[in-house]
C-alpha positions as CSV (number, residue, x, y, z in Angstrom):
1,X,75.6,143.5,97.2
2,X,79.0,143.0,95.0
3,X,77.2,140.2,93.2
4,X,75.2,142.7,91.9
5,X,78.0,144.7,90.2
6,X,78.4,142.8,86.9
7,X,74.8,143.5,86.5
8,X,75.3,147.2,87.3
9,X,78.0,147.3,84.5
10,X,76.1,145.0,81.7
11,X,73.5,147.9,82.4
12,X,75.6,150.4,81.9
13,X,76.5,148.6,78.2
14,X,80.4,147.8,79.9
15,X,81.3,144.4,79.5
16,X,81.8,142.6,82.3
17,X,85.1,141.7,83.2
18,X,86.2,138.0,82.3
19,X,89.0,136.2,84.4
20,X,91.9,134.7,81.9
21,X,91.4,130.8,80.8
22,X,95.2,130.2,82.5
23,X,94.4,132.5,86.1
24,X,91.3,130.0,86.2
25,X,93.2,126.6,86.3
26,X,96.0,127.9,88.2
27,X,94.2,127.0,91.4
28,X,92.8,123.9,90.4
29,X,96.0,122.8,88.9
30,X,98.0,123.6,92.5
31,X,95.5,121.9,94.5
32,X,96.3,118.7,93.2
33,X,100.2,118.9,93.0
34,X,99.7,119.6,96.7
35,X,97.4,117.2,97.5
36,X,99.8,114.5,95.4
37,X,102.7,115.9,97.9
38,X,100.6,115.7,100.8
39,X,98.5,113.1,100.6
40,X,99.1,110.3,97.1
41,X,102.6,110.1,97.6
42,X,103.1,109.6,101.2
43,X,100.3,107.0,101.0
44,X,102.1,105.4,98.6
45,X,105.3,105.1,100.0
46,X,103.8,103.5,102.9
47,X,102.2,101.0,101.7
48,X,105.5,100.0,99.3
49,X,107.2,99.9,103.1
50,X,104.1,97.5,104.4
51,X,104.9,95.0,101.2
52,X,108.5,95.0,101.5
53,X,108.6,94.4,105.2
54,X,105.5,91.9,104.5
55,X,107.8,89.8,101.5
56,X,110.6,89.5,104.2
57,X,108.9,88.6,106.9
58,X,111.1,84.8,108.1
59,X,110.8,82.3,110.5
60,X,112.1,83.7,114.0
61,X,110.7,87.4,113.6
62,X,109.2,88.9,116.5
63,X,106.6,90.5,115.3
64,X,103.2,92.9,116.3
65,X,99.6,92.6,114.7
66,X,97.5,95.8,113.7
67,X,95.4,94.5,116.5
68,X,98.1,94.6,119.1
69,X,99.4,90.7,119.2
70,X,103.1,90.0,120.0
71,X,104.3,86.8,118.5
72,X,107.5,85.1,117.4
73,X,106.6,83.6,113.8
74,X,106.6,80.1,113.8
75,X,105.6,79.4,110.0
76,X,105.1,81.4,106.7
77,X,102.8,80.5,104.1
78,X,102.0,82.6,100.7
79,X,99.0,84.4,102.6
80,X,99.5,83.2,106.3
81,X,101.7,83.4,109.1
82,X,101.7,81.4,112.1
83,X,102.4,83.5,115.6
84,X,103.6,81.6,118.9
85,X,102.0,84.1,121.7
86,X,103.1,81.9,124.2
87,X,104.5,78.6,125.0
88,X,102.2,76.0,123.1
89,X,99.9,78.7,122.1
90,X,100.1,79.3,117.9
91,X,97.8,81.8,116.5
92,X,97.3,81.7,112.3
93,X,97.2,85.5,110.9
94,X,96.9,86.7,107.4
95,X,100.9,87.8,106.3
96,X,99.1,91.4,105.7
97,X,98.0,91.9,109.5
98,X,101.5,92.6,110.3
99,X,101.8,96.1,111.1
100,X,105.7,96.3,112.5
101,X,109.2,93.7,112.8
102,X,110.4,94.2,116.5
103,X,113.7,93.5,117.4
104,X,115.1,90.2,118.5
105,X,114.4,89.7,122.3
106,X,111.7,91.7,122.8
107,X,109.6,88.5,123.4
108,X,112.1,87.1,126.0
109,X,112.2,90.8,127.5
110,X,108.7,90.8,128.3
111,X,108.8,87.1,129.6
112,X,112.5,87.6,131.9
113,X,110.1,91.2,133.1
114,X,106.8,88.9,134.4
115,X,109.2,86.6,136.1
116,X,110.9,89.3,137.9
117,X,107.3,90.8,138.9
118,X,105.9,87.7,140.5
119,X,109.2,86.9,142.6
């Protein structure tokens, strides 16, 4: 029943107490420079990372898709990429679809691994 009380007091002919105009937008005002550390600029810096490593991206990287796809590039266009999967096998991705740059060998790795398996 406290919502009651600044009835009880404007019956009473007391004013009712008023919160300060600064106390008010203290909170709202902290919310968002956490939410800017938190959330905005970690976001941001991410996707700076993603364009960078998207700009470099050469001939010869080994690289993985967002949806999973290992491929050696083969070709670099403005928006595409070409991936080599496999030996004659060339997939055409868009540049942005690249989610990470593996390190050379990783391909051959895998390959040398398979070989080993079936002997």
């Amino acid at each position: 029943m406290s919502f009651f009380i600044s009835d009880a007091m404007a019956q009473n002919g007391q004013a009712a107490p008023g919160g300060g105009g600064l106390t008010t937008l203290i909170f709202p005002v902290l919310l968002l420079v956490i939410f800017y550390f938190l959330l905005i600029r970690p976001q941001q810096k991410r996707a700076k990372e993603h364009r960078q490593l998207v700009e470099q991206l050469g001939k010869g990287d080994e690289v993985v898709t967002n949806g999973g796809l290992l491929g050696r590039v083969t070709e670099v266009g403005d928006t595409f990429a070409t991936l080599e999967v496999a030996d004659g096998v060339q997939v055409k991705i868009q540049k942005n679809a690249v989610s990470s740059v593996m390190p050379k060998g990783t391909m051959k790795g895998k390959e040398a691994k398979k070989k080993e398996d079936s002997q």
